[in-house]
N, C-alpha and C positions, 0 to 999 in steps of 0.2 A: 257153105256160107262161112266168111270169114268172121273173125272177131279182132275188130281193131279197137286200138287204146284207144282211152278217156283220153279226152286233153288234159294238159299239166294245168293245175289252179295256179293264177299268179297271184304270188308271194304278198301276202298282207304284211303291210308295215308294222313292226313291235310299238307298240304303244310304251309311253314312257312311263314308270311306275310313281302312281302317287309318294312313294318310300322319298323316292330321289327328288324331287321336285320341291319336300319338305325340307330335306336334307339342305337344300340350296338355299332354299329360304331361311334358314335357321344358321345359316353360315353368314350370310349377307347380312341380318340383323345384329348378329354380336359383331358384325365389322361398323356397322352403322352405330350402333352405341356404345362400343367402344371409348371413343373422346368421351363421351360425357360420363362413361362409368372412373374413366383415369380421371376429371377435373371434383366428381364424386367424393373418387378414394383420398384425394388432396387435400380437399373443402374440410370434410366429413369426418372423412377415415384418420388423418393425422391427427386434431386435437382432441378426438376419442382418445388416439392411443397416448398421446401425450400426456392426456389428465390422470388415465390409469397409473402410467408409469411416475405422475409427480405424486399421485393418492398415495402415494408408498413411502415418500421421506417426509422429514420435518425438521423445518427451518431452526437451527443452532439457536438453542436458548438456554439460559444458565450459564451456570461453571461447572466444569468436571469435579475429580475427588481432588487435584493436584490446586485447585482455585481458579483455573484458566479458562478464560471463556470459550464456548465452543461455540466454533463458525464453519458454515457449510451445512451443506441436508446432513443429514443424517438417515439411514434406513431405520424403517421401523415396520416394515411390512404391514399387514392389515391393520397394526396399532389404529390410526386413522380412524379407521371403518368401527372398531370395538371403542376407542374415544365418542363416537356417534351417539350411540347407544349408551355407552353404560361410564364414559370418562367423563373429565369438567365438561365439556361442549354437550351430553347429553341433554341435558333441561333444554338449552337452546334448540337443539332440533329437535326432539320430540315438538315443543311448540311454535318452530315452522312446521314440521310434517301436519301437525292436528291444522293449521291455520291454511295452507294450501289446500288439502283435502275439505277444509272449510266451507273455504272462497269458490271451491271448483263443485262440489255440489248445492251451494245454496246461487249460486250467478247462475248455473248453466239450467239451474231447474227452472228459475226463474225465467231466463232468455227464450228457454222453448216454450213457453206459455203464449208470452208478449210476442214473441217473433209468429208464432202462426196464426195468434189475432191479427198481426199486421200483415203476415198475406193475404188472409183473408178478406181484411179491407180491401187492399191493394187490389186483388182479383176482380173484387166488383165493379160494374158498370156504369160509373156515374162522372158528372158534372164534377169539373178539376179533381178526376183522379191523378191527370200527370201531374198537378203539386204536391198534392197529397204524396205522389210515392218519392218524389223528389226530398219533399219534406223530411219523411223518414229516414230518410239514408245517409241523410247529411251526417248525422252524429257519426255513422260509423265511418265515413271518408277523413274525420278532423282525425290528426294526432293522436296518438294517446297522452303524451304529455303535455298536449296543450289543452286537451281533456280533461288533466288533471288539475292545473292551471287553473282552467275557467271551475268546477266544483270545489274548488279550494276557496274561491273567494266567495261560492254562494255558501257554503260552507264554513265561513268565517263566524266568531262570534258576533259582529255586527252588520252581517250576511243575509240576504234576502230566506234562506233556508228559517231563520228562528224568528223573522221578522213574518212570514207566514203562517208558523206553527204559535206565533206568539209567546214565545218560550226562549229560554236562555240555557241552549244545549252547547260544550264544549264539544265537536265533533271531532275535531285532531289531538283529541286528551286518547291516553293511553285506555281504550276498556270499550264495551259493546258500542259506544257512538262512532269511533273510528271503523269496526267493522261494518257498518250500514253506509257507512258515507262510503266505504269503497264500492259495496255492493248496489247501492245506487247509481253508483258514477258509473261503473263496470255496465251494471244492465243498459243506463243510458246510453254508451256508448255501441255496445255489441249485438243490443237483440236484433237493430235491423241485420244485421250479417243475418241468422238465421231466416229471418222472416224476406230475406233477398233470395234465396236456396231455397226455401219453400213457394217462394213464389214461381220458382222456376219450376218445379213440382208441378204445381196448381193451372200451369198454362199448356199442359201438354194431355191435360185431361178430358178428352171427347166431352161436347156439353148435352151427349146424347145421352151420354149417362145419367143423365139428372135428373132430365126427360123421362125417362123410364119410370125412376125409382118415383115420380112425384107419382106419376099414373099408378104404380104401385099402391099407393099411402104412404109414403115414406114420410117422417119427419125431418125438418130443418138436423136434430142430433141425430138419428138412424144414419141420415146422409153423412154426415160427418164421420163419423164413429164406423160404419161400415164400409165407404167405398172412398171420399177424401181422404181420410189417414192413411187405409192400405199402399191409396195407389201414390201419395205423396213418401210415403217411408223410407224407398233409398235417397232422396233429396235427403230429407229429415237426418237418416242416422249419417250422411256424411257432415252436415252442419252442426250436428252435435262431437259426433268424434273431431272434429278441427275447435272447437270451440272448449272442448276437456283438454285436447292435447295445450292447446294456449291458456288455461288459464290454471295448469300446471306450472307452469315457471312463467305466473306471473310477478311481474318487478315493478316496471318502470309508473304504473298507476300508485300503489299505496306508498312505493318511493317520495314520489313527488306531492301526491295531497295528503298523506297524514306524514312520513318521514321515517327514516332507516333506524333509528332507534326503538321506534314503538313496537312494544313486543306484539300487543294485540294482531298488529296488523305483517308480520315478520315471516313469511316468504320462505320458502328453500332456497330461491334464487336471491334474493336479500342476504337471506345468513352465508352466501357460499361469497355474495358479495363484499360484505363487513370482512370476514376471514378474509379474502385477497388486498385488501386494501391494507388491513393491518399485518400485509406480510410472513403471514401462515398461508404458504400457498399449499402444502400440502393438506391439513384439513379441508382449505377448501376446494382441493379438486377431488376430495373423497365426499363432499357435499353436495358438487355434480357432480360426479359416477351417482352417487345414490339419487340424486332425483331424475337421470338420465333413466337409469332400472325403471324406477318407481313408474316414468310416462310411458316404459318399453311393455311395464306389464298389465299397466291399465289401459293401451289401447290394443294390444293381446285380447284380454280380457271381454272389452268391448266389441270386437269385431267376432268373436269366437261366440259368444252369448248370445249375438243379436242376429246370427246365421249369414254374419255380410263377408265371410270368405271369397272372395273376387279369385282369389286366385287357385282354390279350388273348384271352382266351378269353369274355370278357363281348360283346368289339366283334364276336366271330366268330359270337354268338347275338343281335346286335340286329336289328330288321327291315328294318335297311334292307344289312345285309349278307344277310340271308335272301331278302329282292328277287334282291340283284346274283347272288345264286347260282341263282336260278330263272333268272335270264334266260341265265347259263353255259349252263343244260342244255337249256333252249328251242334256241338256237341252237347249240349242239350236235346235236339231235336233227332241225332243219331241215335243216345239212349235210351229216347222214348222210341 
């Protein structure tokens, strides 16, 4: 009996490796965003490095020891930055720093309140909701400065504002009446923004959910409090961090209705503004750098605290962390 060969297997084609296929894709996207990272580093990246490098000198003022005037910057390295704090310009910005930080936690605490009553309306069912939401949103579509504008004149001493309260309040006087008139105007204008975000939240929500939790015994607050807010939260924390980051270098509102002198109402953006006009332009591009810091590390802060890392949570599903985690449980499972 003879023994003849097996036939030859044909040849399976090599599969192409996930490795490569990422590789290519990850070449083509920095080719693809490239333009818009160059018009970026332009926009962006140039009058960063510009302000830094003018936060460094200071505009010829005086006379030297000879009597002669000096003209031209002069270096003075971080001088600037240590003037901030602790030279003439301190008083002044410590109270803009105290008066942003102000305005940006008593508006935004404010605006998340009113803005998700107002989705809440919004989301329900009824007869001329489409005005209702139209109505709302109006304010935040109008200008800011013509926002200002129209509450400056209710706002006026013979202003429908004192003709309501029946009172004779100075609002655009230097001292707590100015702060409220901003912070009224501010709310008025902005909380539909959040309560618009929130609303987008609120429509993508199964309304089987509700269903459940009533057959439950759930209450009208249970519901809220336990599955509404959860499931609304990334809407929520991105309307609030866009809403800190703006009213961080807010200007052009207490510019216009109370006015760039009053200190009450006196801005980082305001003081860096006053200094460039009065041709200290190094103070005030060390005015912003420091309130540029100040927004870098309070929305740091806010995204880091409230566990909204996006971009950790992308690196934690790319393939090649998805590798590193097979070969964990590989050898894991070799050692046991």
């Amino acid at each position: 009996m003879t023994v003849t060969d097996a036939p030859p297997k044909a040849a399976l084609p090599v599969p192409v490796g996930k490795s490569t296929d990422t590789r290519h894709q990850g070449r083509l996207a920095a080719i693809l965003l490239t333009p818009t990272m160059a018009v970026l580093a332009i926009v962006i990246g140039f009058p960063i490095l510009a302000a830094l490098y003018q936060s460094l000198f200071i505009q010829g003022q005086g006379v030297d020891a000879d009597g002669f005037i000096i003209e031209g910057d002069q270096f003075v390295g971080i001088g600037n930055y240590v003037s901030a704090f602790a030279g003439e310009a301190g008083p002044r910005f410590v109270n803009a720093f105290i008066n942003t930080t102000f305005f940006t936690i008593v508006c935004v605490g404010i605006e998340v309140v009113l803005g998700v009553l107002m989705a809440l309306i919004m989301n329900k069912a009824f007869r001329g909701k489409g005005l209702i939401r139209a109505s709302i949103l109006v304010p935040w579509a109008i200008p800011t400065v013509v926002s200002a504008l129209l509450w400056k004149w209710i706002f006026d001493a013979n202003g429908i504002a004192n003709q309501l309260i029946g009172t004779q309040i100075l609002w655009s006087a230097d001292g707590w009446e100015s702060k409220w008139a901003v912070i009224i105007s501010d709310t008025w204008k902005t909380a539909p923004f959040i309560g618009l975000l929130v609303l987008a939240g609120l429509q993508v929500i199964p309304a089987d959910i509700y269903e459940a939790a009533k057959i439950d015994g759930a209450n009208a607050w249970k519901q809220f409090w336990s599955m509404t807010l959860p499931l609304v939260k990334p809407a929520l924390l991105v309307a609030v961090l866009f809403r800190i980051l703006d009213t961080l270098r807010m200007f052009d509102l207490p510019f216009v209705l109370i006015g760039a002198e009053k200190g009450s109402v006196q801005t980082l953006s305001i003081l860096a503004y006053q200094e460039n006009t009065q041709s200290r332009f190094g103070p005030a591009a060390a005015f912003a750098t420091l309130l540029f810091i100040y927004v870098v590390i309070v929305a740091y802060a806010f995204v880091k605290l409230l566990g909204a890392d996006v971009i950790g949570e992308n690196r934690a599903n790319t393939p090649r962390a998805a590798r590193r985690k097979m070969r964990r449980s590989a050898a894991k499972g070799v050692q046991s």
